[in-house]
N, C-alpha and C positions, 0 to 999 in steps of 0.2 A: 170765491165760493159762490156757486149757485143757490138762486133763490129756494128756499124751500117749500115744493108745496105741500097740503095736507100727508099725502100719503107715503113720507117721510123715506123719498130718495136721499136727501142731502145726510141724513143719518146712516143710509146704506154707502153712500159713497166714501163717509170718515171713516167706517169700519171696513171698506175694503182701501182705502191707505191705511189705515194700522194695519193691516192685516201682511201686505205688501212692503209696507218698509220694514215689521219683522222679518221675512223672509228674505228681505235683502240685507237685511245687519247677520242673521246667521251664514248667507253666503258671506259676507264681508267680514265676519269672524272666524272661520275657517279658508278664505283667505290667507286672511293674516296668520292662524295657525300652521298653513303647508309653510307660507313664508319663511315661518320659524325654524323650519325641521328643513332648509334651505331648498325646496322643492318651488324656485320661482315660477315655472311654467299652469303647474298647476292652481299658483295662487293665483295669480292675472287670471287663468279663465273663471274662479271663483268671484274675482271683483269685475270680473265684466257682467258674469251673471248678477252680481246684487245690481249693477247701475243699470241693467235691462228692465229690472222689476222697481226701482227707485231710486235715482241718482242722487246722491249725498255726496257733499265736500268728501269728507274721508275717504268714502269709496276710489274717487278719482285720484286724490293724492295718492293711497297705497298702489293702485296700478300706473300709477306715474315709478314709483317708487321699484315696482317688479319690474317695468320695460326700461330704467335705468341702468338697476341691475344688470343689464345685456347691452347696457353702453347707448340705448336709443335717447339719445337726450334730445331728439327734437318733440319726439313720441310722450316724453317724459313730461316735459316743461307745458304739452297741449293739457296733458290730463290734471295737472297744476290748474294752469290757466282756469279750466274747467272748474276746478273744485273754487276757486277763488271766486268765479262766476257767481256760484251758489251759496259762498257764505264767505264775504271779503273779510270775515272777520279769526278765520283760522289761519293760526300762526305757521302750521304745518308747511302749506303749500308753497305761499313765500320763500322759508327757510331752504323746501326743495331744491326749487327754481333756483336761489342763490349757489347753492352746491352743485348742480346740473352744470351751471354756466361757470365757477370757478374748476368743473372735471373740463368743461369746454377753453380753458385759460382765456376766458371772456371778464377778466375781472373789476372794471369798471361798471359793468353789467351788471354783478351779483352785487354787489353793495347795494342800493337802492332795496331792492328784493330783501334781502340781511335787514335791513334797517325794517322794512314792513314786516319782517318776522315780531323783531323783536319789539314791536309799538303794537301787534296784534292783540286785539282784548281776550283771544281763546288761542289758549296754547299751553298746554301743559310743561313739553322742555326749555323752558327760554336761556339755559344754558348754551342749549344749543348754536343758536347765530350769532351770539357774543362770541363763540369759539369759532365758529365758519368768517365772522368779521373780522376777527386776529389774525386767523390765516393767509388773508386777502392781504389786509395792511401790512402784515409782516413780508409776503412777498410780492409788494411794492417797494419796498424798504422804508414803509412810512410802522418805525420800527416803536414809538411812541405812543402813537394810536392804535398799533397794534398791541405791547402791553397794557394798555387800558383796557382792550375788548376783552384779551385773557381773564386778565383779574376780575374782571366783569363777570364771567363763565363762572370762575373759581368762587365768587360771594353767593352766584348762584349753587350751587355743586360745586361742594368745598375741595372733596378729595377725587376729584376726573384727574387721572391721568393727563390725557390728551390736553387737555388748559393748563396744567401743571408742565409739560413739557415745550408747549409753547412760550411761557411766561419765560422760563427759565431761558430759553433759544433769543427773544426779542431782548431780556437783561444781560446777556454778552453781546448783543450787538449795540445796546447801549456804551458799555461800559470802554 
């Protein structure tokens, strides 16, 4: 932050960042809104437009997330990267990057990334990469550490599906 002199720039400057990163979290909210209503195209230029006016972690991961969508996972994993850049401590982009690289059968790659998901201090689904790290192990046939990640998923988010049908797939190849 710039010095401030008497005639109180460095106060016009904070009010035009609030002002600008409002207007990039409602590009960034609608977004994710077309996203929903499965219209990827138009959400990517919605999150390009927030990260033109303010670039935030989220921002980048969800347009990681819309040009994955369409299979570009070199495209996908930059704009990771990027959000990572801006805040190593969102669990999001990690977990991406893991999933990008296990669609790419890269998966000694996506482990390390899975593991940053899940040790991340901001991250709201951390079921998530216990269930993306089962996957992994399970198809390594590392079929033990793989039930572990499940059940992991499942203490997180008791009744997913998806970790429920895991768990069950690594306990016959246990048995």
């Amino acid at each position: 932050m710039r010095e401030a002199p008497d005639n109180g720039v460095e106060q016009q400057d904070e009010a035009g960042d609030v002002s600008l990163r409002a207007e990039a979290e409602e590009y960034r909210a609608l977004g994710q809104e077309r996203q929903a209503h499965g219209d990827v195209d138009d959400a990517a230029a919605y999150y390009r437009m927030s990260l033109e006016l303010y670039p935030t972690a989220e921002a980048h991961t969800y347009l990681g997330w819309a040009l994955a969508s369409h299979g570009r996972w070199s495209e996908a994993i930059t704009q990771c990267e990027q959000a990572i850049a801006l805040d190593p401590e969102l669990g999001n982009a990690y977990n991406d990057i893991g999933v990008y690289l296990i669609e790419q059968d890269q998966l000694d790659e996506a482990l390390p990334y899975l593991e940053k998901a899940i040790s991340a201090k901001r991250y709201d689904c951390r079921h998530y990469p216990h269930y993306h790290r089962g996957r992994v192990l399970e198809r390594m046939a590392r079929f033990t550490e793989a039930r572990d990640a499940y059940k992991m998923a499942l203490q997180l988010q008791p009744d997913w599906q998806p970790a429920s049908l895991g768990l069950w797939r690594t306990l016959g190849f246990l048995n």
